[in-house]
VOGU-3710 file (C-alpha; in Angstrom, 3 decimals, decimal comma):
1> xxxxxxxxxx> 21,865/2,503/92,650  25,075/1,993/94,488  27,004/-0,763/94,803  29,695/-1,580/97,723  31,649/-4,961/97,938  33,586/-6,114/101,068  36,600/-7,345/101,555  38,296/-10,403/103,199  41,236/-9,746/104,726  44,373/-10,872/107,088
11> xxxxxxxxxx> 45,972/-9,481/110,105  48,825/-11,149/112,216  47,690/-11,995/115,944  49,399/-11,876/119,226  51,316/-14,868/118,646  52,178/-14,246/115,729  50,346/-15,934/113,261  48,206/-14,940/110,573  44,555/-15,109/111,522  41,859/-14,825/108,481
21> xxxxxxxxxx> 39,533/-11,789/109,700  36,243/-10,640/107,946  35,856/-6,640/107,583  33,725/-4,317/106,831  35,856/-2,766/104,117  33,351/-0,868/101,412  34,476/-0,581/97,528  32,663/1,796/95,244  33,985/-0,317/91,871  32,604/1,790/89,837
31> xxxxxxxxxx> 34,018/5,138/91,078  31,177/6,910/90,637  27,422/6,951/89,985  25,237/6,606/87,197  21,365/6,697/86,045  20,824/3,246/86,332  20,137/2,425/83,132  23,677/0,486/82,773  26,184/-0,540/85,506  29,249/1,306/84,607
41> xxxxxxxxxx> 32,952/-1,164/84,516  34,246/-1,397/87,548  37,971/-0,415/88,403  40,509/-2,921/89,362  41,425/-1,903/92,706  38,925/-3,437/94,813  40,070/-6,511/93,240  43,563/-6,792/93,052  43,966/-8,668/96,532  41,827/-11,424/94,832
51> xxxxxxxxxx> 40,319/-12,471/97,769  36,326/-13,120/97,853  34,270/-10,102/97,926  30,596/-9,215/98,732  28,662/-8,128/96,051  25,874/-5,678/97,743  23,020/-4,087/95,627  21,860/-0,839/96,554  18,263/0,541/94,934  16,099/3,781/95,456
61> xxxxxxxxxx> 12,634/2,178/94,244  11,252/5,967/94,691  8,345/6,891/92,260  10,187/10,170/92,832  14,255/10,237/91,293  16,120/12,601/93,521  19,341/10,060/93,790  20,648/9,747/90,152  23,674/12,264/90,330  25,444/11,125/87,215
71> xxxxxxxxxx> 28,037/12,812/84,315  25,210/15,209/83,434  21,783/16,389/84,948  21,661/17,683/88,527  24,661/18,522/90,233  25,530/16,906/93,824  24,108/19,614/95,686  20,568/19,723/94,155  20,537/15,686/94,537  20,938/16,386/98,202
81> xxxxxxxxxx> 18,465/19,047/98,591  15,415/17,488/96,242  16,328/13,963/98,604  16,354/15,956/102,124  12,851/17,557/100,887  11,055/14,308/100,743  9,307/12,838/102,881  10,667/10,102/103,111  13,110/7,638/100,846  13,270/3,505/100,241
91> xxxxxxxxxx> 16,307/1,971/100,201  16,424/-1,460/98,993  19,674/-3,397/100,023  20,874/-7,264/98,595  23,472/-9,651/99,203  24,899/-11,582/96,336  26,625/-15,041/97,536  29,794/-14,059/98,016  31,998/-14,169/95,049  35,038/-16,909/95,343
101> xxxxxxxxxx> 37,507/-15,965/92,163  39,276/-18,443/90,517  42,781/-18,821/90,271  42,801/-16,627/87,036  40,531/-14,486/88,344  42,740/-13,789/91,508  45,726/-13,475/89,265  44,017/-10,842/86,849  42,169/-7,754/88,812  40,855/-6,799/85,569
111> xxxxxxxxxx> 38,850/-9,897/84,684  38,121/-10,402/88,197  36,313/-7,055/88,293  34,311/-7,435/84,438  33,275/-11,032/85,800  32,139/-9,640/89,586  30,304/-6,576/87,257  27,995/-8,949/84,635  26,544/-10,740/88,095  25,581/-7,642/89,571
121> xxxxxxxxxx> 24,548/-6,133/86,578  22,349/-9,525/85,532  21,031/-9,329/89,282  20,242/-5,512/88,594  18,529/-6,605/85,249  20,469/-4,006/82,964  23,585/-4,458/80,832  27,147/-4,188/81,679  28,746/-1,444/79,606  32,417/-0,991/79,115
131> xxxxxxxxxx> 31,738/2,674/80,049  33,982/4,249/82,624  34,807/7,672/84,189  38,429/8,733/83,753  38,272/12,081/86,025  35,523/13,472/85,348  35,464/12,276/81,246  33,190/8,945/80,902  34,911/7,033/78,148  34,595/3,767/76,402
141> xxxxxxxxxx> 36,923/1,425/75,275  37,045/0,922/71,331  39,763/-1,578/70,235  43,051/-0,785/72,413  42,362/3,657/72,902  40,088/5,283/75,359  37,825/7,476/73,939  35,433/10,290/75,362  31,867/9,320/75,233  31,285/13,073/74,093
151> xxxxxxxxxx> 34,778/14,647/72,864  35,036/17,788/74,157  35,328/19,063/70,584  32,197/18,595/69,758  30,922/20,802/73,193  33,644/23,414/71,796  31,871/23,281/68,412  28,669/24,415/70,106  30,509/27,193/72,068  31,416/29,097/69,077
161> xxxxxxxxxx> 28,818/28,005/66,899  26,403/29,727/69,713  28,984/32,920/68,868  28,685/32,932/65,293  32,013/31,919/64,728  32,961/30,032/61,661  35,869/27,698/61,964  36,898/27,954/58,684  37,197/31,737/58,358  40,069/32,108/61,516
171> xxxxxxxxxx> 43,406/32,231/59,910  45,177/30,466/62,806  48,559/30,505/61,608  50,493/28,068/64,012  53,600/27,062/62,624  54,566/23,107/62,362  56,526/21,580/64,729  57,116/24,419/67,178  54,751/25,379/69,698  53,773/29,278/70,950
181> xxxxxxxxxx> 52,117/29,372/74,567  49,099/31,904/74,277  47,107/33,717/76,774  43,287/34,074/76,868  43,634/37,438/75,301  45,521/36,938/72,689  43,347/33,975/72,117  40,178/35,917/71,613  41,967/38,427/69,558  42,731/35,534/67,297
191> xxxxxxxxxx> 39,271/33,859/67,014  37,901/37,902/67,099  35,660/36,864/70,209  34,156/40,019/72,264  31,894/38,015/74,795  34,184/37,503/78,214  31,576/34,531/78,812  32,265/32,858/75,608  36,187/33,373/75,699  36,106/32,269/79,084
201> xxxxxxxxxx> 34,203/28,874/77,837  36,220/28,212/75,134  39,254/28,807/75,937  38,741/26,562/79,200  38,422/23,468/76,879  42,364/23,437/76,404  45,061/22,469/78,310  46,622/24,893/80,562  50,077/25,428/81,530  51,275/26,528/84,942
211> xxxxxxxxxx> 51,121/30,187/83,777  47,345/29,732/82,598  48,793/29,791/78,809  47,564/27,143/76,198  49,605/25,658/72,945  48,655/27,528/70,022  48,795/24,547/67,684  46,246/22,751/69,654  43,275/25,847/68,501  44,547/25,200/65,683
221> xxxxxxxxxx> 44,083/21,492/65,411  40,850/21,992/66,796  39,186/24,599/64,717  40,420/22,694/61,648  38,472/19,711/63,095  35,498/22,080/63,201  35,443/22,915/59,734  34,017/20,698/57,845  35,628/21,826/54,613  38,416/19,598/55,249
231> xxxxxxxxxx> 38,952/15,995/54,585  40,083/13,401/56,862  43,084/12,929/55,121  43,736/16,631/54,972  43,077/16,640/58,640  45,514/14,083/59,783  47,905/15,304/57,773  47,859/18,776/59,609  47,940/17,302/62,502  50,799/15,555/61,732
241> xxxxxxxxxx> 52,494/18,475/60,463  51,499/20,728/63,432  52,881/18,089/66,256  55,648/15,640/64,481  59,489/16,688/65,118  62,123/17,006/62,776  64,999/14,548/63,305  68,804/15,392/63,279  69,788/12,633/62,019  67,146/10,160/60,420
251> xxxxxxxxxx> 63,968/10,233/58,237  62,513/13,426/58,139  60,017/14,229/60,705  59,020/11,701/63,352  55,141/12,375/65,708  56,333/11,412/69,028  54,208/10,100/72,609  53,400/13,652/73,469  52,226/14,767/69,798  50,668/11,690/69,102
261> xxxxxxxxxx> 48,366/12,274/72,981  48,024/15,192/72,135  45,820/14,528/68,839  44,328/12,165/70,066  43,401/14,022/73,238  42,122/16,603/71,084  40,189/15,069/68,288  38,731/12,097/70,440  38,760/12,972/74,286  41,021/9,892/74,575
271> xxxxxxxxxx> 42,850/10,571/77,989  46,987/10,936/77,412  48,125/7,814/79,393  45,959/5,726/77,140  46,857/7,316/74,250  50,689/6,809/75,097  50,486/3,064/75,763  48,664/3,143/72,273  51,690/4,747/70,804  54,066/2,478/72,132
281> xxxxxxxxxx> 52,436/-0,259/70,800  52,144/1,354/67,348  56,271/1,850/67,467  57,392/-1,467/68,422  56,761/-2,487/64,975  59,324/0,217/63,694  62,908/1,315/64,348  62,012/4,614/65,654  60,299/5,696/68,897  57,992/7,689/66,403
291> xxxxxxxxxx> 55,257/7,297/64,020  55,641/8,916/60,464  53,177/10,324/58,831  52,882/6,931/56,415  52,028/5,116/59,868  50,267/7,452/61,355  47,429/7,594/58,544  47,563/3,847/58,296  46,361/4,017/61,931  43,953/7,070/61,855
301> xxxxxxxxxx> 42,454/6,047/58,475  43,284/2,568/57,594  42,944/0,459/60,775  40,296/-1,792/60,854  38,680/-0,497/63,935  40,268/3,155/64,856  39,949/4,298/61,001  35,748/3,956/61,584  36,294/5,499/64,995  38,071/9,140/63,607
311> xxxxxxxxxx> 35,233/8,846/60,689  32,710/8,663/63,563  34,065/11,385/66,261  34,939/13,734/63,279  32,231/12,996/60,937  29,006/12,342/63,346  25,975/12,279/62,172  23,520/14,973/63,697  21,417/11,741/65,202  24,897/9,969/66,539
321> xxxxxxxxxx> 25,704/13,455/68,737  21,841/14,197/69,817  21,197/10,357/71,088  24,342/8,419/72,106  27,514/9,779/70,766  30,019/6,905/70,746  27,080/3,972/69,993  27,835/2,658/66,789  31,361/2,423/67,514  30,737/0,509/70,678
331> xxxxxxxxxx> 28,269/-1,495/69,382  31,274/-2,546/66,261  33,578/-3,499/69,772  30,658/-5,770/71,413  30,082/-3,250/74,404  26,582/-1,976/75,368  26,561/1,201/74,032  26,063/3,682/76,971  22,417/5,159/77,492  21,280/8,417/77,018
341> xxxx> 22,335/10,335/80,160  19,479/12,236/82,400  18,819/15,490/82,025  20,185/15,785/78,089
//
């Protein structure tokens, strides 16, 4: 299923004035495609002119599936093939009315586009999730933070689990506060990895620098996360330790925007922008343009809301990561939790 929406639009004629004209201007809302079994939340672009738009519904009604090419499953280029090597493939098109926003709706792309989405997805006769693709990371909105619908953690657990590597047994060593830039050597050396394929794998789940080198600290945030000998308050506070900055002048040590994305980029699959809106949100309530550890475990473990979530991405259950990683927490925000993607 894919979904376009046009666009009304206004272009100045000869003499002048400005003449409404009606174009053929496709949006893909969604940014992406899915496996039709929930219509993913649209992005705001598309509606930030707030002008009427088109909803159109596209279907594949094909006892055969060769169109799904979604976050996992087939890739792009088997899609294309297995669809070229039928014999033939119905397409079902529908017009919505047109959608006329209201005068909130116009002034707020956001709602605009979560409105526009529960129509089409009641039309389509599947839920609305609060799902979305940042990249190529599907994530889901739980309270005011992003989060992966899979962390990439739990993908590197498998990785070295699949080497016989025990978390708990590497004696990472990073020191607190300061970070050392490794290479893909010296990072195999460390976790005593022999495979190329497996160094290759896990060492591509971290972030790079420009010289292909990745932050020490954040293996060893990660393999602590891994090894389930710790508890969550032991956890946080390492990560505090391994990312906060010691002041000058001022109360001790202070986890600023980049430390604080960096956790949570880590631990949840929360993308950094997200993350650092998050953080300046937790900071206005304090004099400093940095959490301390105090506040940073009343967020991680206390809160309401993102205390359950760390319990939940660090702590799943084997059931939560073999059906729908993420569910229970989006379920506890009122969101359709997302379904289980094709081909897992």
């Amino acid at each position: 299923m894919t979904r376009l929406l046009g666009a009304e639009w206004w272009r100045r004629s000869e003499a002048g004035y400005l003449r409404r004209q009606v174009a053929p201007v496709l949006f893909f809302p969604e940014g992406t495609c899915s496996n039709k079994k929930a219509l993913l939340k649209f992005k705001p672009g598309a509606f930030i002119a707030g002008v009427p738009v088109q909803p159109v519904l596209i279907q594949y009604p094909n006892s055969l599936d060769t169109t799904s090419w979604a976050w996992r499953g087939p890739g792009v280029l088997k899609v294309l093939w297995l669809t070229a090597s039928q014999p033939c493939s119905i397409v079902d098109v529908e017009f919505l009315p047109v959608y006329h926003p209201s005068l909130e709706e116009s002034r707020n792309p956001t709602l605009y586009a979560n409105n526009v989405q529960r129509v089409m997805a009641q039309a389509l006769g599947i839920p609305a999730t609060e799902c979305e693709f940042v990249g190529s990371l599907p994530v889901i909105v739980v309270g005011r933070l992003k989060v992966a619908l899979e962390p990439r953690l739990w993908e590197l657990g498998k990785v070295l689990r699949k080497a016989g590597l025990s978390p708990g047994c590497v004696d990472t060593g990073a020191e607190p506060g300061r970070s050392r830039m490794i290479s893909q050597e010296e990072f195999a050396r460390q976790l005593q990895l022999s495979d190329p394929q497996t160094v290759a794998g896990a060492f591509s789940y971290f972030q790079q620098d420009a010289q292909g080198l990745v932050d020490f600290r954040d293996v060893a945030l990660a393999l602590a996360a891994l090894d389930g000998g710790r508890s969550l308050d032991e956890l946080t506070r390492l990560a505090f330790e391994l990312f906060a900055e010691e002041q000058v002048e001022g109360p001790g040590r202070l986890l600023y925007r980049e430390g604080f994305s960096t956790i949570l980029h880590l631990l949840l699959g929360s993308p950094r922008p997200a993350a650092a809106t998050l953080h300046a949100e937790l900071c206005q309530a304090g004099p400093h343009q940095g959490l301390s550890l105090c506040q940073f475990q009343d967020f991680s473990l206390h809160d309401p809301l993102h205390g359950k979530l760390f319990s939940t991405y660090l702590r799943p259950s084997p059931k939560l990561q073999a059906s729908t990683p993420g569910g229970r927490m989006a379920l506890a925000n009122g969101t359709v939790p997302a379904p289980k993607q094709k081909g897992d």
